[in-house]
N, C-alpha and C positions, 0 to 999 in steps of 0.2 A: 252244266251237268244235265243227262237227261232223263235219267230216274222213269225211264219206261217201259225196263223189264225186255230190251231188248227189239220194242213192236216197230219202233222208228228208225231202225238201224239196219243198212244191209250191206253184203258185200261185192263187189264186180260183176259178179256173175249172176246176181240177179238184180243189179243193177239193168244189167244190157236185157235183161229176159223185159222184167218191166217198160225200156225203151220201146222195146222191140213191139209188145203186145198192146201200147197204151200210149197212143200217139200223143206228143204233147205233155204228156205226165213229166218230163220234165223240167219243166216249171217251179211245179213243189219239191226238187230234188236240188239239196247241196252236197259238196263234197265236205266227209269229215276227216278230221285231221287232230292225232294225239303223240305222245311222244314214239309210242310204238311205229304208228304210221310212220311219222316224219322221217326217224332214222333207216326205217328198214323199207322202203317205199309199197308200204302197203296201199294202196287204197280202199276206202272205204268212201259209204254214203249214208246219209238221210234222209227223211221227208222235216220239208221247214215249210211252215204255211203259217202266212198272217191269220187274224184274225176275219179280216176281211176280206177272204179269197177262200174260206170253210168251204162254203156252200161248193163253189166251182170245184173245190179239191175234193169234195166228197161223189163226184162223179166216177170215179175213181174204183171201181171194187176195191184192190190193193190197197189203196187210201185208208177208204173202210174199214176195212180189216185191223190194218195196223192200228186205227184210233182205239177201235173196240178191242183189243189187245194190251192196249198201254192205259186204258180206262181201268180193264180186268184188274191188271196187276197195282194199279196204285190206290183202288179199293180193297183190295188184300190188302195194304200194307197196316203195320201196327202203328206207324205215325201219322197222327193228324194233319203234318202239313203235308203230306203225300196224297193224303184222303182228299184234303181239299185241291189238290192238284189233278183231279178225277176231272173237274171241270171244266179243264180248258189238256184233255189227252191227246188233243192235233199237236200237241208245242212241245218241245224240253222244257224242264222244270228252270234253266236260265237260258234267258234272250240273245246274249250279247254278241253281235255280227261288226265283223269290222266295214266301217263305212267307204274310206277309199281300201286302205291295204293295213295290214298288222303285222308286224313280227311273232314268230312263234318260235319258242325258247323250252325243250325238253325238258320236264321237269327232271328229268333220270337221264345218267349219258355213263357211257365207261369210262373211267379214270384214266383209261390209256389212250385215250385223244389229247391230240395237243389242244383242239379247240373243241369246247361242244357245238353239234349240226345246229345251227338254226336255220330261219327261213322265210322270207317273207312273202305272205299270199294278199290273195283279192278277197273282195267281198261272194267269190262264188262259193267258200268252203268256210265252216263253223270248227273252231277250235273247243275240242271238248274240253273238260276238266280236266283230264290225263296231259295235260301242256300247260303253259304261263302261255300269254297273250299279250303283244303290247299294240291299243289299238292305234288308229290310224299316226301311225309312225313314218318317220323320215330314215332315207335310206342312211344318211349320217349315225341316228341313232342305233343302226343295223351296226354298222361300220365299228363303233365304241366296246358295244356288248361282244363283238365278236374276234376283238385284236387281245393281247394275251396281256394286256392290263389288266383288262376287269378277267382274264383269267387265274392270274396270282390270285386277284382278291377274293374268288369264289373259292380258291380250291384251299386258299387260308381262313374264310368266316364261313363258308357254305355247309348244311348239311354235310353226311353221307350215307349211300345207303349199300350195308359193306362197307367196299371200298369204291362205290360209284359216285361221282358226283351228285349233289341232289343239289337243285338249281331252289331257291328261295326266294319272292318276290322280297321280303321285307328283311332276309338276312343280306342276298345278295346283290339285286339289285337297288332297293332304297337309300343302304348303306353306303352304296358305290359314291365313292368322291368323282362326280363329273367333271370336266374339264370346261372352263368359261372359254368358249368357244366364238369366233367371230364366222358372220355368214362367208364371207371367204373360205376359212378351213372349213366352213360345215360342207359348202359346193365343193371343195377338194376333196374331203372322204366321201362325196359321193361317186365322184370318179373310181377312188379305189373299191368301192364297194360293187360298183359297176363291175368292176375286171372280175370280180369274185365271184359273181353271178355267171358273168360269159363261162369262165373257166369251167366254170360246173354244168354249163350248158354242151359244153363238148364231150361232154361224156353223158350222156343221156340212160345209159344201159346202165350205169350206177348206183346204186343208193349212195345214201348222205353215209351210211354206215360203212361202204366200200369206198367213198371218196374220201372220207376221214378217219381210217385207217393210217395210222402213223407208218408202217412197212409198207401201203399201199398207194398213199395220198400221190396224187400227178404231179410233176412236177411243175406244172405252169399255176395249178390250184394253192400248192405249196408257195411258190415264189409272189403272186398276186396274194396271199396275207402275211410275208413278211414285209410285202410293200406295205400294208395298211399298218402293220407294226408301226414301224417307222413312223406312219404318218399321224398317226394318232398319238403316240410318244411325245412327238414334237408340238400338238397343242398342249402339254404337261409344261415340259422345256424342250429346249433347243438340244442341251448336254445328253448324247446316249445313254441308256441305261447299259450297264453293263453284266446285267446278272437278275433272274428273278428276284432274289433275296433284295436288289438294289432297289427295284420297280416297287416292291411291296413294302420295305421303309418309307417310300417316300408317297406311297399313297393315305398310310398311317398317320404322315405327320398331316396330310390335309383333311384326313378324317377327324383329325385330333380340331384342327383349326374348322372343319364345319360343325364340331360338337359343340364347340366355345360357341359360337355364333347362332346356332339353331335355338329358337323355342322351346323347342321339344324335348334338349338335353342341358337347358338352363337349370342352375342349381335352387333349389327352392332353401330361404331360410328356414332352422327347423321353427316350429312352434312351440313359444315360452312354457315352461315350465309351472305348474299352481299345485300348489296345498290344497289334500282335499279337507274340509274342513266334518271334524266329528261331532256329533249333536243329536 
């Protein structure tokens, strides 16, 4: 979240004006990335600067400006933990950058996709608040989230907002019954998840919102995620699903069986019963 009143946030076009004018200023420059961006290929930027790289970045007019900007507005603010956020206004209010690569998972998507867009980036772009993150993740785990298992199971326990999907870290994915997977299948859905990638690489001039377009989706994009269908099915069982209704019984009964087994959904005895005594 960056809670900075706008100071640290810009768009393409003055993106390039900045390059252009401030040799090297890109440095303190990542790309941001939220659900809006991701599905409709917006771009967007920031300035991201350590703590120990202030001084160099404050060579900077632009720099400048923005700090004394976002300093402005979070001493305006009516909450104290804003006010004390005055003190370090080079930064977003949270840190969090993926180390090697992350998934990033639209918190909001249209109900009339078969899949919702996600996506996996580098450490060159910050995933705002306007998205779920999963950091330094394996293309496997891309692969799971992204096959129309764990889509039964969002569009049965997830949010909605309307009628859109709203993605939930602790409804949708915590809850999700993973499949115990061996490093064999994890290396095979990483192939399919590879084909997913290329496929979507051939269309460049697309957004994620015109490739996942149910009327619109290509046909080669279409067919490389019934392949991961398949293939992630098969670390569940071997036996086809034959029916969503099919796929989402049988994830139920394993949710039921990691309830039984979890901590966290262990039944407590209640605590005995006493007299209060009058006196």
């Amino acid at each position: 979240m960056p809670n900075d009143g706008g100071a640290l946030i810009f768009d393409e076009t003055i993106y390039q004006r900045l390059e252009l004018e401030n040799p090297n200023i890109n440095r303190f420059i990542k790309k941001l990335l939220g659900s809006y961006e991701l599905i409709n290929g917006v771009k967007r930027f920031c300035f991201w600067i350590s703590d120990d790289e202030l001084d160099s970045a404050k060579k900077y007019k632009p720099i400048i400006e923005a700090i004394e900007k976002c300093k402005k507005h979070r001493l305006a603010s009516v909450d104290e933990g804003a006010r004390k956020l005055a003190k370090r206004p080079h930064q977003f209010r949270d840190l969090n950058v993926a180390v090697e690569a992350a998934i990033v998972v639209p918190s909001v998507s249209s109900e009339r996709r078969d899949y919702i867009p996600i996506d996996i980036i580098g450490n060159d772009t910050i995933i705002s608040n306007l998205a779920l993150a999963i950091y330094d993740a394996q293309p496997w785990l891309f692969g799971i989230i992204h096959s129309k298992m764990h889509m039964v199971w969002v569009d049965a326990v997830g949010g909605k907002l309307k009628t859109d999907y709203r993605y939930s870290a602790k409804l949708c994915y915590n809850t999700f019954p993973f499949p115990d997977i061996t490093l064999r299948q994890k290396e095979n859905l990483n192939l399919y998840v590879f084909a997913i990638l290329d496929e979507r690489a051939k269309h460049p001039e697309k957004t994620m919102a015109q490739l996942y377009d149910p009327d619109k989706m290509p046909k080669g994009l279409r067919q490389a995620h019934e392949d991961l269908d398949r293939a992630v099915e098969q670390c569940y069982r071997l036996q086809p699903f034959m029916s969503d209704t099919e796929r989402l019984e049988f994830l139920f009964k394993l949710y039921e069986e990691m309830s039984k087994s979890s901590p966290l959904f262990s039944k407590q005895k209640p605590a005995k019963k006493t007299k209060k005594k009058c006196g």
